[in-house]
C-alpha positions as a Markdown table, in Angstrom:
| # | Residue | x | y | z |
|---|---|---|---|---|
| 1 | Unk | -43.6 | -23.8 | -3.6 |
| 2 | Unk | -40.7 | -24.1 | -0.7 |
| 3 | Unk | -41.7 | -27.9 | -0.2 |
| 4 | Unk | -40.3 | -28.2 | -3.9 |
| 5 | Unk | -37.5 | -26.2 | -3.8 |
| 6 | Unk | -34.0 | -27.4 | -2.1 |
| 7 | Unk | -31.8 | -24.4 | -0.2 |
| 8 | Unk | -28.9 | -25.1 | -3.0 |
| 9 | Unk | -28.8 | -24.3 | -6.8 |
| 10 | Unk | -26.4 | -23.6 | -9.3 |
| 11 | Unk | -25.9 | -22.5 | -13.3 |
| 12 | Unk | -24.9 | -19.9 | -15.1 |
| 13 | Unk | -26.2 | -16.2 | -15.1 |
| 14 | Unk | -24.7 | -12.7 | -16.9 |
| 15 | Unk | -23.9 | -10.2 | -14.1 |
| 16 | Unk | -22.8 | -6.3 | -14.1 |
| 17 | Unk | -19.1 | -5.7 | -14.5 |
| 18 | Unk | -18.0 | -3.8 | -11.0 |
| 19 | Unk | -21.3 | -1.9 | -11.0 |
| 20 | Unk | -22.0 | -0.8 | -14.1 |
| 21 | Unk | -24.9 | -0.8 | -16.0 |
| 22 | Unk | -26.0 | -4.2 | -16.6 |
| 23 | Unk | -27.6 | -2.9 | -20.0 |
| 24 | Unk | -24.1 | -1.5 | -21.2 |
| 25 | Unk | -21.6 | -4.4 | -20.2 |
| 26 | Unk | -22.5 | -7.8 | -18.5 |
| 27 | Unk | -20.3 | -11.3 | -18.1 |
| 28 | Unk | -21.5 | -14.7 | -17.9 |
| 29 | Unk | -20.1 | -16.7 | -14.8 |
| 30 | Unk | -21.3 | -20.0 | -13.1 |
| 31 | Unk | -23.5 | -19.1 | -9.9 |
| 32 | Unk | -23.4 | -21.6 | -6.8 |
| 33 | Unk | -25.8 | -20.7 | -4.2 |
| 34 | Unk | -25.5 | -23.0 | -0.8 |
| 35 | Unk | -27.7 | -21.8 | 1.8 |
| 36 | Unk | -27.0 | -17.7 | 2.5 |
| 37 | Unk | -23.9 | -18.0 | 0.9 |
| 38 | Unk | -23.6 | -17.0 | -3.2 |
| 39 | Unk | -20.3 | -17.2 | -5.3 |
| 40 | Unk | -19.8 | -16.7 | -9.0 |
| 41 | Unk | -17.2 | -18.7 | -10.6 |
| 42 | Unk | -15.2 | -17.9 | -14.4 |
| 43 | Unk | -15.8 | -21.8 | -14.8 |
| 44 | Unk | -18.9 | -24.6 | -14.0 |
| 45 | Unk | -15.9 | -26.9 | -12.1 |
| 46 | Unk | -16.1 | -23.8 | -9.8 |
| 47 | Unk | -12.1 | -23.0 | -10.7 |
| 48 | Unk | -11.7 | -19.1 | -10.4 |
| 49 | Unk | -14.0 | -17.7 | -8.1 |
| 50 | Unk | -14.2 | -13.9 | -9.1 |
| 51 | Unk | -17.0 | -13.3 | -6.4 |
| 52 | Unk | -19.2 | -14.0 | -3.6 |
| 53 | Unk | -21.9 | -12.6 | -1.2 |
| 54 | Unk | -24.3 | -13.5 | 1.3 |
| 55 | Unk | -27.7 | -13.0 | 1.5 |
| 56 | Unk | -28.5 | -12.1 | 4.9 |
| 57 | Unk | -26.8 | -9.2 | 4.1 |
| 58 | Unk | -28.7 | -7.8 | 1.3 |
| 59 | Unk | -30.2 | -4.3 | 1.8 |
| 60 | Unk | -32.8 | -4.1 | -1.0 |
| 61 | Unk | -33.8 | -6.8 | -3.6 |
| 62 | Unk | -35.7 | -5.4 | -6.6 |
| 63 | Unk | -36.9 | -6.0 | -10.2 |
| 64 | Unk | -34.7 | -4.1 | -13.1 |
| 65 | Unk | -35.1 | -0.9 | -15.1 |
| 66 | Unk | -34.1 | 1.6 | -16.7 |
| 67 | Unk | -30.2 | 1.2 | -18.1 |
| 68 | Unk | -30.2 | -2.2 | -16.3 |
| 69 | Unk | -33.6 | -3.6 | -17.7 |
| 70 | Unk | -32.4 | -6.6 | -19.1 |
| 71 | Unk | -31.4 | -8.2 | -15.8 |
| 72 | Unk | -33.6 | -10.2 | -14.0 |
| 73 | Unk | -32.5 | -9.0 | -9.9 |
| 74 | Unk | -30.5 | -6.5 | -8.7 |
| 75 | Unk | -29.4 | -6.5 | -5.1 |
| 76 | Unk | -27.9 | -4.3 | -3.1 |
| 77 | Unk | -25.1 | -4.9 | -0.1 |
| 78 | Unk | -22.7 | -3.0 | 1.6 |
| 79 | Unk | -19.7 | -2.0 | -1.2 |
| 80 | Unk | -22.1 | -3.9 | -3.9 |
| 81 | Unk | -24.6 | -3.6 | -6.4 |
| 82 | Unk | -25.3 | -6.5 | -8.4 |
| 83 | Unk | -28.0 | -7.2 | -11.2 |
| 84 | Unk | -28.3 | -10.8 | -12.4 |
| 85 | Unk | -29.8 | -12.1 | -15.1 |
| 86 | Unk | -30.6 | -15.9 | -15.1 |
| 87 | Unk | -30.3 | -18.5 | -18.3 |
| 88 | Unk | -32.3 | -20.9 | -17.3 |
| 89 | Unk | -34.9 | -21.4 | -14.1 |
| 90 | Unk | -35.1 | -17.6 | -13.4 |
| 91 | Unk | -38.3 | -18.6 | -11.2 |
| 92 | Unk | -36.8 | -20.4 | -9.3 |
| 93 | Unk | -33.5 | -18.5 | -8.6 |
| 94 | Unk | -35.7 | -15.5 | -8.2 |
| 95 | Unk | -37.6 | -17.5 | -5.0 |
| 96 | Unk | -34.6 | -19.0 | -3.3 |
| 97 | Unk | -32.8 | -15.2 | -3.4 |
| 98 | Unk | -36.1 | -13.4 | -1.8 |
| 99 | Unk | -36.5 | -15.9 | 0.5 |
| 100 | Unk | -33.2 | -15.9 | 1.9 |
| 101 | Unk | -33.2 | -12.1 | 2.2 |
| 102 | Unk | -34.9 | -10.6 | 5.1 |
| 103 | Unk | -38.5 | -9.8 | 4.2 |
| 104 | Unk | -38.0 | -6.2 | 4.3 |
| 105 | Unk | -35.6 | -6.1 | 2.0 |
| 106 | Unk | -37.3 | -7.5 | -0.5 |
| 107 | Unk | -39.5 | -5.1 | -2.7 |
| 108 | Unk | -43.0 | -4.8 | -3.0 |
| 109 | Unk | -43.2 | -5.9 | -6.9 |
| 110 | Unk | -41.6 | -9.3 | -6.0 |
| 111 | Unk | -42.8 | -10.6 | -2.5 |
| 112 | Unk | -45.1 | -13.1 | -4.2 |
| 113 | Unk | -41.4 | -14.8 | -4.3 |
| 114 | Unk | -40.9 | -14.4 | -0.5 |
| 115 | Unk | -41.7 | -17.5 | 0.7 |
| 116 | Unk | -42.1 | -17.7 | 4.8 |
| 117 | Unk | -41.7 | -20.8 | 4.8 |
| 118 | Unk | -38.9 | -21.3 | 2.5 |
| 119 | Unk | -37.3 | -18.4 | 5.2 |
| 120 | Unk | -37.6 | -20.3 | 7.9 |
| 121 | Unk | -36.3 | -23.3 | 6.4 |
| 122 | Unk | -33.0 | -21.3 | 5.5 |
| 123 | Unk | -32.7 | -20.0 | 9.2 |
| 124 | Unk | -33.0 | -23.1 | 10.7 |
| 125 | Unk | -30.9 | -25.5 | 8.1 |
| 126 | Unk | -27.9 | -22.7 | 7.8 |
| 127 | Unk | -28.3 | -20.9 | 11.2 |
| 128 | Unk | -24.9 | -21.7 | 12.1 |
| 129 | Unk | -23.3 | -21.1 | 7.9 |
| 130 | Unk | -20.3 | -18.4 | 8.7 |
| 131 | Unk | -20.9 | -15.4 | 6.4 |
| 132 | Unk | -18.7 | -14.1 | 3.8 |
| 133 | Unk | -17.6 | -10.8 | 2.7 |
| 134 | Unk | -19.5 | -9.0 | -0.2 |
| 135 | Unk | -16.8 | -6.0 | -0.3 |
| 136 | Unk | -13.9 | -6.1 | -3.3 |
| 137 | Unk | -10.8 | -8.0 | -2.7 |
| 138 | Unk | -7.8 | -6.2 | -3.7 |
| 139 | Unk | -5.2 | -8.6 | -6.0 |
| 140 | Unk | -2.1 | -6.7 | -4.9 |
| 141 | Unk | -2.8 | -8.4 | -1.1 |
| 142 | Unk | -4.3 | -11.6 | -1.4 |
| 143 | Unk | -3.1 | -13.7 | 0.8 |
| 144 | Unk | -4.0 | -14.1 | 4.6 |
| 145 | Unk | -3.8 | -10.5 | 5.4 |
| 146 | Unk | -3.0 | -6.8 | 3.6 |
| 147 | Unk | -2.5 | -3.6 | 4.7 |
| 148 | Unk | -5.2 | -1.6 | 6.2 |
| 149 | Unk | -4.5 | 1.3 | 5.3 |
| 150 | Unk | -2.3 | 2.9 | 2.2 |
| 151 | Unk | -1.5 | 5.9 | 4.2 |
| 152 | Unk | 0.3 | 3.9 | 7.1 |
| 153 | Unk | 3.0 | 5.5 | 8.3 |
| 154 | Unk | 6.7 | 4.3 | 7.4 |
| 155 | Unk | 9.5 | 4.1 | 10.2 |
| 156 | Unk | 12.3 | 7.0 | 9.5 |
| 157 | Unk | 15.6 | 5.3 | 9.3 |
| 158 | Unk | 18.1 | 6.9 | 11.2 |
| 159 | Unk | 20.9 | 7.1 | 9.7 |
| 160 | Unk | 24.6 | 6.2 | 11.9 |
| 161 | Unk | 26.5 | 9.4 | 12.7 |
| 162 | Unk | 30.0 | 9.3 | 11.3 |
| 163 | Unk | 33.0 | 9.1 | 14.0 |
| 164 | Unk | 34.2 | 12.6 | 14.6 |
| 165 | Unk | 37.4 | 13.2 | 12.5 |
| 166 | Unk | 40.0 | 13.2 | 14.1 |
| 167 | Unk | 41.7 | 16.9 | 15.4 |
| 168 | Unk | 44.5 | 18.2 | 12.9 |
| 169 | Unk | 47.8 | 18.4 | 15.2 |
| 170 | Unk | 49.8 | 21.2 | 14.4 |
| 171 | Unk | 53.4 | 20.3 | 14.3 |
| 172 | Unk | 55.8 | 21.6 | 17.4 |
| 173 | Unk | 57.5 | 24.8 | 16.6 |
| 174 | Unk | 60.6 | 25.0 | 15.1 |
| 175 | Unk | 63.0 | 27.7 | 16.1 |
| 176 | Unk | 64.7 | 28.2 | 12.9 |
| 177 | Unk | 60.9 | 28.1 | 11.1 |
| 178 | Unk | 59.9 | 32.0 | 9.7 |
| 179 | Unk | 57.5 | 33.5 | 11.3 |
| 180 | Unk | 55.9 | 34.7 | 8.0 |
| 181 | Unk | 56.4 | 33.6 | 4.3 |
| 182 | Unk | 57.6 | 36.6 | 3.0 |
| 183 | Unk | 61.0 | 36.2 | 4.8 |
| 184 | Unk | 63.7 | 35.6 | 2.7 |
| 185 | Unk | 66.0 | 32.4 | 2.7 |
| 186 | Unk | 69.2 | 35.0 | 3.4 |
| 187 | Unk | 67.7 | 36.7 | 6.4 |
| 188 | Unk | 66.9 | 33.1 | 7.6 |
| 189 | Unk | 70.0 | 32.1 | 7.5 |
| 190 | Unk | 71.7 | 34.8 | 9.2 |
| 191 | Unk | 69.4 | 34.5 | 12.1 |
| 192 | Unk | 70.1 | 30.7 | 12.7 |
| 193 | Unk | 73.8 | 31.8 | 12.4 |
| 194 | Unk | 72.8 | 34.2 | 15.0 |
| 195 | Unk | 71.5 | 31.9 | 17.5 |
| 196 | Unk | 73.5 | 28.9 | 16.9 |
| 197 | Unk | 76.6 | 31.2 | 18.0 |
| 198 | Unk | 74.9 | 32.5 | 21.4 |
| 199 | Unk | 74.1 | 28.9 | 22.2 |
| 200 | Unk | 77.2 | 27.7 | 21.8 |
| 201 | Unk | 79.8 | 27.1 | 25.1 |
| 202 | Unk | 81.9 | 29.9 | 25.8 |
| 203 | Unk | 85.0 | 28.0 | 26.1 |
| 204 | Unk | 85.5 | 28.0 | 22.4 |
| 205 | Unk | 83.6 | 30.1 | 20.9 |
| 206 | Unk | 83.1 | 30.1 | 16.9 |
| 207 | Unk | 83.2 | 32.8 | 14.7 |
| 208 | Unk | 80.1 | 34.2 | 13.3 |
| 209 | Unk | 82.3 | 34.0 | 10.2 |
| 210 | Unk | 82.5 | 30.3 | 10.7 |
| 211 | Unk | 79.6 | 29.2 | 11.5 |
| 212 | Unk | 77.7 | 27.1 | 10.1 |
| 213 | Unk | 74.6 | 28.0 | 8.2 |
| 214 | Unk | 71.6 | 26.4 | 9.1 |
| 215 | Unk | 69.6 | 25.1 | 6.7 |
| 216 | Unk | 66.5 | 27.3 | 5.3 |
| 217 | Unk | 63.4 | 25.9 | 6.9 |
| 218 | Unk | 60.5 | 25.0 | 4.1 |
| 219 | Unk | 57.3 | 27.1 | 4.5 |
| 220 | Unk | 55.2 | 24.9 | 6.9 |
| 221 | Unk | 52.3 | 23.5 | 4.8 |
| 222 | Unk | 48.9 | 23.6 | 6.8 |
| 223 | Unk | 47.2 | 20.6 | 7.6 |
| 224 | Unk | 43.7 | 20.2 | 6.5 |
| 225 | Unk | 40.8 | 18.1 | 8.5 |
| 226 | Unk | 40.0 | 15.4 | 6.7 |
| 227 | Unk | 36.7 | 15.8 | 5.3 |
| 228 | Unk | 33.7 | 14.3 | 6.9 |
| 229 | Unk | 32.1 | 11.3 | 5.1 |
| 230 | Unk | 28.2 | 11.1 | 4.0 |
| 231 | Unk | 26.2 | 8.1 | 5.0 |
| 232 | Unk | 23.5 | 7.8 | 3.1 |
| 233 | Unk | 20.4 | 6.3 | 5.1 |
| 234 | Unk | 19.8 | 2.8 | 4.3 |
| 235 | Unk | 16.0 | 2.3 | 2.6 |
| 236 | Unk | 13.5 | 2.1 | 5.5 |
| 237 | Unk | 11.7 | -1.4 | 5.5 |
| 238 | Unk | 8.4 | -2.0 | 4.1 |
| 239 | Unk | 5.8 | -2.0 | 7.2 |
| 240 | Unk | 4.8 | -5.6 | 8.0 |
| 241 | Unk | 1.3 | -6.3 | 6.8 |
| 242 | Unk | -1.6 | -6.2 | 9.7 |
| 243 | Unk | -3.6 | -9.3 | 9.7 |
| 244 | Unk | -7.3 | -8.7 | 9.2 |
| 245 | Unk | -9.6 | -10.2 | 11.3 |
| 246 | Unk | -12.0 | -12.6 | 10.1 |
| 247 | Unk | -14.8 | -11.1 | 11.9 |
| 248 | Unk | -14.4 | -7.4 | 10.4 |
| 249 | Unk | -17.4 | -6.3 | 8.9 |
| 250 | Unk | -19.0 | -5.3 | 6.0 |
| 251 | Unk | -18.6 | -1.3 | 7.0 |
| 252 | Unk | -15.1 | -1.7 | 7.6 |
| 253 | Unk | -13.9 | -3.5 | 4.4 |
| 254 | Unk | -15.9 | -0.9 | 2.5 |
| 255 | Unk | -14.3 | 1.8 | 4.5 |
| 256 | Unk | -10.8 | -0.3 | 3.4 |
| 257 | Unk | -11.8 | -0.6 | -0.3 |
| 258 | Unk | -12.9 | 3.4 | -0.4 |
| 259 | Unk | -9.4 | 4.5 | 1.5 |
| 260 | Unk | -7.3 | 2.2 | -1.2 |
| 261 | Unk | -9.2 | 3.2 | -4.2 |
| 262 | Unk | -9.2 | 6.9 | -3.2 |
| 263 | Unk | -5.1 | 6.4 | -2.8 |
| 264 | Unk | -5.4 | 5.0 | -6.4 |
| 265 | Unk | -6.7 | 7.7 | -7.4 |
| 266 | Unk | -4.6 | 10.3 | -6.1 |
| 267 | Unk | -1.7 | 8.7 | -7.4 |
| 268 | Unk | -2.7 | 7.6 | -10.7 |
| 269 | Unk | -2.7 | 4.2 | -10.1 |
| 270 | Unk | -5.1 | 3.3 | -13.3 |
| 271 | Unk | -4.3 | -1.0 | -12.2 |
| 272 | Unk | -5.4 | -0.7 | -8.9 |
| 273 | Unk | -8.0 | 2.0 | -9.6 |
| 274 | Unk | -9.3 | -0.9 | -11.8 |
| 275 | Unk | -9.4 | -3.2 | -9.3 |
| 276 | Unk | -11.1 | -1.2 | -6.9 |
| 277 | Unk | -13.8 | 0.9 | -8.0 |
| 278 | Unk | -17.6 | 0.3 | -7.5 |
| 279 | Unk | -20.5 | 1.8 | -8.9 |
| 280 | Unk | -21.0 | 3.8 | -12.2 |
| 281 | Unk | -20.0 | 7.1 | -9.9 |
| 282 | Unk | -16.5 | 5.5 | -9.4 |
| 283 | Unk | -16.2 | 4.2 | -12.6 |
| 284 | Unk | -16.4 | 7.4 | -14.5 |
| 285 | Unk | -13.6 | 8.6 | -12.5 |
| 286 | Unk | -11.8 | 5.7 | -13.5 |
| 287 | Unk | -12.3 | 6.5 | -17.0 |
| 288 | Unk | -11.4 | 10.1 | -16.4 |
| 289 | Unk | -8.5 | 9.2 | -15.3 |
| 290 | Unk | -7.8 | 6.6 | -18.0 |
| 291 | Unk | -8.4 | 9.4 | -20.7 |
């Protein structure tokens, strides 16, 4: 059977939604399998790729039942569960997929499509194929890196202290000022009068009669301190995304994927909760949340 077969194949299949039952809620996409490597396209010119996986990383490989009956695989990877079902040459996708998996992955009611042969074909022709990712790929950070964690913490902007305002000066003293408010203008007078005349030279002295009356001194107005000004704190920057490295693995994108949709979650982020979740588990809480 593995001299007929070629290690590439593609057509379209129906697939669970984000880990749902397949029975319940299934979408058709074109499947491309090149060696180890699997991706699932919205279109057969391969234009929007909504997913991918690779086979040497499959943890169990097993027939159907139960609420996901219908489908013809399901398979198992870290952050994935998959079931397939195939529209056309289900024998043959059914062989190439168990013989790319490791042996012991594959279970007992379909090694008859384990072919050793066909195995070592795969490891010898696509030895060297760089893996991809089977964990969910967030839309909010596409690109060539996102942040690794939601709960990263942001730098405090400190905000500029204000100049110190500047020390009220209180005005020299005036002799002829009153030493109170309650004085009255008369008694002001008369002591101006009073101490204009023993300044005066004694040469020629001037009647207290004739004197001149000094002129009532206005009630000195206290200076207020200018009040000190707010600066409001400028918004701190958004933290600069880390770049991911193209060799993390599987354990800690899924770690990623769980801290992200967990954040969701807690915030009531129903978009990105969407985005995010795997597995009927998850899913519920999604649409817990959506209710």
């Amino acid at each position: 059977m593995a001299a007929m077969l070629t290690m590439t194949k593609e057509g379209w299949c129906l697939k669970t939604h984000r880990g749902s039952k397949f029975n319940k809620r299934s979408e058709r996409r074109y499947f491309k399998l090149e060696g180890f490597n699997v991706a699932y396209f919205k279109k057969d010119t391969l234009a929007d790729r909504t997913g991918k996986f690779d086979l040497r990383k499959v943890t169990e490989i097993s027939a159907c039942a139960g609420e996901d009956s219908d489908a013809d695989l399901v398979l198992v990877l870290p952050g994935k569960r998959i079931c397939v079902k195939f529209e056309a040459d289900a024998e043959a996708w059914k062989t190439l997929m168990c013989s790319a998996a490791a042996q012991s992955a594959v279970a007992a009611d379909l090694q008859a499509y384990h072919s050793e042969e066909l195995h070592a074909a795969f490891s010898g022709t696509y030895a060297a194929q760089k893996g991809v990712s089977s964990a969910s790929v967030l839309k909010y950070t596409s690109g060539a890196s996102f942040l690794t964690s939601p709960r990263a913490e942001t730098p405090k902007a400190t905000a500029p202290k204000p100049a110190p305002a500047p020390e009220a000066v209180a005005p020299a003293a005036r002799s002829l000022a009153p030493k109170s408010r309650d004085v009255e203008p008369e008694a002001v007078a008369t002591t101006a009068a009073a101490e204009y005349a023993t300044e005066a030279p004694a040469a020629s002295p001037i009647p207290a009669e004739e004197a001149p009356a000094a002129p009532a001194a206005s009630p000195r107005k206290e200076k207020k301190s200018p009040r000190k000004s707010k600066t409001k704190a400028a918004p701190a920057p958004a933290p600069e995304p880390a770049p991911v490295s193209s060799a993390a693995s599987d354990e800690e994108l899924e770690a990623n994927r769980k801290e992200w949709y967990n954040f969701a979650m807690e915030n009531k982020d129903l978009q990105m909760a969407k985005e995010l979740y795997v597995g009927h588990e998850e899913e519920a809480r999604v649409k817990a949340l959506e209710a």
